[in-house]
Residue, then its C-alpha position, 0 to 999 in steps of 0.5 A: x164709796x168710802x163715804x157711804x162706808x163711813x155712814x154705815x151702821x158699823x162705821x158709827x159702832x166703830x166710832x164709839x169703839x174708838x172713844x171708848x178705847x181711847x177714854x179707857x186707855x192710860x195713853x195716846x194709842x196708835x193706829x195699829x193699837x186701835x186697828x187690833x182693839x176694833x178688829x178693823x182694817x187700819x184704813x177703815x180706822x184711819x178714815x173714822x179717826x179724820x172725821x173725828x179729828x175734823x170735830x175735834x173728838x179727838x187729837x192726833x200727834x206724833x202718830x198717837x190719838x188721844x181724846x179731843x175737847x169736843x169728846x169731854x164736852x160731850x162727857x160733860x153733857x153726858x153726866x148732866x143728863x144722867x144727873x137729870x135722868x135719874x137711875x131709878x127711873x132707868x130700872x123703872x123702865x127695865x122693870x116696866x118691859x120685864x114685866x109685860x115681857x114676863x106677865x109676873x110681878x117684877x122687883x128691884x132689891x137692894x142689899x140691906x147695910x148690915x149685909x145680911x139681908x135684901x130689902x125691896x125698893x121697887x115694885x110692878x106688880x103682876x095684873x094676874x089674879x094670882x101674883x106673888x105680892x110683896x110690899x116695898x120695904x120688905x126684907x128678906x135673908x139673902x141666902x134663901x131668895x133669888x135676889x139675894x143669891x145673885x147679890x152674894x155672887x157679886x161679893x168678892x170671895x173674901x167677903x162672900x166667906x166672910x158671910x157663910x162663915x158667920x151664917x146661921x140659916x133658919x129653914x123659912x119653909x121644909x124646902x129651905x136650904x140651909x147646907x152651907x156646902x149646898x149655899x156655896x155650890x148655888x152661889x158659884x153657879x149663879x156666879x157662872x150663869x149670871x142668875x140665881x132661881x130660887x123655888x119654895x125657899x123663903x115662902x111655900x109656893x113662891x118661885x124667884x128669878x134674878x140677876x144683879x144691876x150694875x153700875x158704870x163702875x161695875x158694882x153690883x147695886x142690886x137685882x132685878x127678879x121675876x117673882x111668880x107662883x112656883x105652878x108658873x115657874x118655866x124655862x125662859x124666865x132666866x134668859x129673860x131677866x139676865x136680858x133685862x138685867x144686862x139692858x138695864x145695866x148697859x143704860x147705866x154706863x156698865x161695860x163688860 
């Protein structure tokens, strides 16, 4: 019985839990510790911490766990991988299901260096006869497009004042919203809600979906949009690209 348990699906969810405690933890933890962090009775945690001291993941003294050499082996493995595996080529693979998933053109954008724009690096266009087209290289202002927006919500409060302190908005189109108040109150709803929607903002017709990437560190290195005419505009699309966002984000070693 215990065998079966232990090669179960949630047996190999809490093996993972466990290396991911004991790697994010300052020192050895206890049974009791890991038990409370996996929310798992004791003897199921025991009976996984044996196997992976059998392997070495990790090593047990004085009642304590801490990790093993077998576990930074595999963080070694791991990062040459990654090296190899390239983190554009991850996104790539985001964007490419986001956009069969979405049918409208999907891209990936970056904070500009002098932090007061985006600029797209990344393109799938739609195969619709009508798409929202844009080249990679293009810039944008962050305040009036969805990409941008999200990316000010991941800004620390200081900065993100910083940035409206100094704004001077032009309108792109008679929609534009150039009220610092209105900027700020779109900006902390995309902060609560993890995505930022923009219609007839930067371009009369044009509609954006976006949510931020983030890497293992949990910096936001860019957004992921949905880019559409604004006729196509409908509910689903935030669910969809914060999914794809978290997806994304979750390959790249970000954890919530």
């Amino acid at each position: 019985m215990e065998q079966r348990r232990s090669n179960s699906p949630q047996s190999v969810t809490r093996v993972i839990r466990i290396l991911e405690a004991l790697c994010a933890a300052s020192e050895p933890l206890s049974l009791a510790q890991l038990s409370r962090t996996l929310d798992a009775p004791k003897s199921s945690v025991a009976a996984l911490l044996r196997g992976l001291a059998e392997a070495h993941f990790v090593i047990v003294s004085d009642g304590v766990y801490r990790l093993g050499p077998a576990a930074f082996g595999l963080g070694s493995a791991l990062v040459e991988s990654r090296r190899r595996f390239q983190t554009s080529d991850l996104i790539r693979d985001g964007m490419r299901r986001l956009a069969t998933r979405s049918g409208e053109t999907v891209l990936f954008a970056v904070r500009d260096q002098n932090g007061q724009g985006i600029t797209y690096v990344d393109v799938i266009e739609s195969t619709d006869t009508v798409r929202f087209a844009v080249s990679v290289g293009d810039r944008r202002p962050l305040y009036c497009t969805s990409g941008g927006r999200v990316l000010l919500a991941a800004l620390p409060e200081d900065e993100l004042h910083e940035y409206l302190h100094t704004l001077n908005p032009g309108r792109l189109t008679d929609d534009t919203v150039v009220d610092k108040g209105k900027l700020t109150a779109i900006v902390e709803q995309a902060r609560a809600t993890g995505v930022a929607q923009t219609v007839n903002q930067a371009a009369s017709g044009a509609a954006g979906t976006a949510a931020a990437i983030r890497d293992a560190t949990g910096a936001a290195i860019g957004a992921l949009i949905v880019a559409a005419p604004s006729s196509r505009l409908h509910d689903a699309l935030p669910d969809m690209v914060r999914e794809e966002a978290e997806r994304i984000s979750d390959s790249l070693g970000y954890r919530q």
